[in-house]
N, C-alpha and C positions, 0 to 999 in steps of 0.2 A: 831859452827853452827850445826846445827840437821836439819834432814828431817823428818815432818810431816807426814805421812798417811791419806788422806780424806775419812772419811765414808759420803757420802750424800747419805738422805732416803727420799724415795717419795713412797708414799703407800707400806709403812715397807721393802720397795727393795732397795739394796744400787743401785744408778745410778750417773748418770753423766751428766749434762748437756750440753750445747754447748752455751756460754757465756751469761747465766744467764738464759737462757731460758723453760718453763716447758714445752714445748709442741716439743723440740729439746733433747730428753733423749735416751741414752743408760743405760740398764738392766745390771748389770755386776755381780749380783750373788741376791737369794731370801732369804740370811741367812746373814745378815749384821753385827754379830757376831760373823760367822766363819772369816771372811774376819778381823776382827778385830784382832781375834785369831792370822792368818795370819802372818799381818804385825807385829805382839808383836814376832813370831816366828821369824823375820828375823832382828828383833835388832829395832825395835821403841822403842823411848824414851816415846811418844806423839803422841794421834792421835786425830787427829780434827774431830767431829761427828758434823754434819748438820742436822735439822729438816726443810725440802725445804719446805714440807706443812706447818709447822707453821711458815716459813718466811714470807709465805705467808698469811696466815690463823689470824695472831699476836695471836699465842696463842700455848703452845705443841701439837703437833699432833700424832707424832711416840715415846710417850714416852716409852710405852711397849716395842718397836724394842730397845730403847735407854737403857732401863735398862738392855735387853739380853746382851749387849755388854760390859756394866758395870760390869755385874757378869761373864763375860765369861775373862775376860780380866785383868791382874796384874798392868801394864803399866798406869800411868796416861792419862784421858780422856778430852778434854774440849769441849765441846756443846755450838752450837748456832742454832737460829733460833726460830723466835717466842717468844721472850724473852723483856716481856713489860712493866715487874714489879719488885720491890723487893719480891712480895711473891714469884714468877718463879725461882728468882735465889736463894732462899734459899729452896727449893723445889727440884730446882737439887744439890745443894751443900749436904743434907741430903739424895740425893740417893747415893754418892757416887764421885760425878764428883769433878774433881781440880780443872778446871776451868770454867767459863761462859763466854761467845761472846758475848758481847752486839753490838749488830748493827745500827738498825734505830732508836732507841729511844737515840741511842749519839748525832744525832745531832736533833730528835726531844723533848727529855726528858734528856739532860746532869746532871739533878743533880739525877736521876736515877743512873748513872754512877758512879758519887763520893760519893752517900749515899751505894752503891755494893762496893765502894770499903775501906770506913772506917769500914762495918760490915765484908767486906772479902780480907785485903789487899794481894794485891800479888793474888788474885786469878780471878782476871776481865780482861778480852778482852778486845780492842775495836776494832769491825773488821769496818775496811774503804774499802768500795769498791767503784773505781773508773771509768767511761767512759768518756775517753776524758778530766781529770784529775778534773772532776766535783765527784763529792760524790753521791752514788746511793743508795736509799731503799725501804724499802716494800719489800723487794726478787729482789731490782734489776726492780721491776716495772717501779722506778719512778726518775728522777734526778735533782739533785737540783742544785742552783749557788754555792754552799758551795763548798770550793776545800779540797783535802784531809791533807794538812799541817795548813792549818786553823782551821777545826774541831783537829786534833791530838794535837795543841796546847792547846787547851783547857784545858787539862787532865796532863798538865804537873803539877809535882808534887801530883798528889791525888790518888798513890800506884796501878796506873795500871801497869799492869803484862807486856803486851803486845801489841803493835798494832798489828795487822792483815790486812794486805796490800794488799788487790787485784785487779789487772786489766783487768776488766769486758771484755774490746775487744779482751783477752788474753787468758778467761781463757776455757777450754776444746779445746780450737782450736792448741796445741802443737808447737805454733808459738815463743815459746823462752819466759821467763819473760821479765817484760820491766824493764831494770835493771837502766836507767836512772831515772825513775821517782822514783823508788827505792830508790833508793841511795840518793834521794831529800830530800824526805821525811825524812829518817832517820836521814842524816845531821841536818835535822832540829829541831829536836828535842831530848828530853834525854832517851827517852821513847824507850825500846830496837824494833825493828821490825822485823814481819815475810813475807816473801816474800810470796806471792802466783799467781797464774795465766799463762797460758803457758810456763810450765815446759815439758820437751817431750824427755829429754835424758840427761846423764853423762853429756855430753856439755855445757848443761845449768848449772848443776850444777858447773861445772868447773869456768863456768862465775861468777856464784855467790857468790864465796866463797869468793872474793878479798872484797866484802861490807861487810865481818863481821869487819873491823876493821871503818867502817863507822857507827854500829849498828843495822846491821843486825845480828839475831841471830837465823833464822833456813828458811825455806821454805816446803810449805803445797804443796802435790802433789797428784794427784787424776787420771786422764785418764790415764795419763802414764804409772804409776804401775800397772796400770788394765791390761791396753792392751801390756803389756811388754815390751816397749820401753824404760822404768828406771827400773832398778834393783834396788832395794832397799836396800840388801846391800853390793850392789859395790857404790852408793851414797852414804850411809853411812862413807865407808871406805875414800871416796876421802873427806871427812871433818876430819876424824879422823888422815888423813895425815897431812895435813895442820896444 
């Protein structure tokens, strides 16, 4: 299991939201490249980049911010947000990126999904985000009846890399993952999973290390490292124990 690093970029500033929300943000540094540098300095394997305006927007927004981080950084990268087409994802695959997030167009556009992943196996997302164990898009605007082990089935077998797991009522609030519905999902399917969404200390991480043998295979963390509450690589080390 690995820990993620979150760059999310909202008018080229890395910030942080408070359970999906744009108008609920903290500023945590105006160079979202250093910040990238950063966590590549303190042992990331992977670090997850968000374009929150083009989650928003369905369209890249912060690509310039996105490519700083690209060039400043050794460490493979995977980017999501605003990702609505096959030309967007081979757009960021020839800037460099490893992998692509597809979000809202998996459960509006699924053969979007598996046309990204026989042109790029092994290198497709599919981030589920969830409130209230419903599947959420558009940035999180909007929620649907679809539940997140429903959509994740979909994609079994057609060479996605990853799920990307988050719970929306979780996430910037430091309230623990929700390691239950976690663990659901994963069981559920063959498709390995990343945990994300209220992570806020060691602790958490401690909890979550028992679901890699369920399919869990890392956890994306974002406020916590910011604001110092996870060391990142004393998490590290507590998976590398294991």
């Amino acid at each position: 299991m690995i820990v993620i690093p979150a760059i999310d970029i909202k008018n080229g500033k890395c910030v942080r939201l408070l359970q999906g929300r744009m108008d609920a943000e903290t500023v945590f540094s105006d160079d979202p490249a250093a910040m990238g540098s950063r966590w590549e300095g303190e042992g990331a394997e992977l670090i997850h980049v968000v374009d929150l305006d083009g989650a928003v927007g369905k369209r890249p927004v912060n690509l310039d911010t996105i490519r700083l981080i690209i060039d400043r950084v050794n460490v493979p990268i995977q980017v999501g947000g605003g990702i609505r087409d096959i030309e967007t994802v081979r757009m960021y695959m020839a800037q460099g990126v490893s992998r692509v997030v597809i979000g809202t167009e998996a459960i509006k556009n699924p053969d979007l999904v598996k046309t990204a992943c026989r042109e790029f196996p092994d290198q497709i997302v599919v981030g589920i985000d969830a409130m209230g164990g419903k599947v959420a898009i558009e940035g999180w605007t909007k929620t649907t009846e679809v539940t997140a082990v429903e959509l994740a089935r979909q994609f079994e077998d057609c060479g996605v890399a990853a799920i990307n797991f988050t719970d929306i009522e979780r996430d910037g609030m430091r309230s623990g993952p929700n390691l239950m519905e976690t663990e659901k999902l994963a069981l559920s399917i063959s498709i390995p999973v990343v945990a994300s969404g209220g992570v806020s200390s060691l602790e958490d991480i401690k909890n979550l290390a028992p679901l890699e043998s369920s399919g869990v295979v890392g956890v994306i963390s974002g406020r916590a490292l910011y604001d110092g509450s996870l060391d990142l690589k004393a998490a590290i080390e507590i998976f590398n124990k294991k």
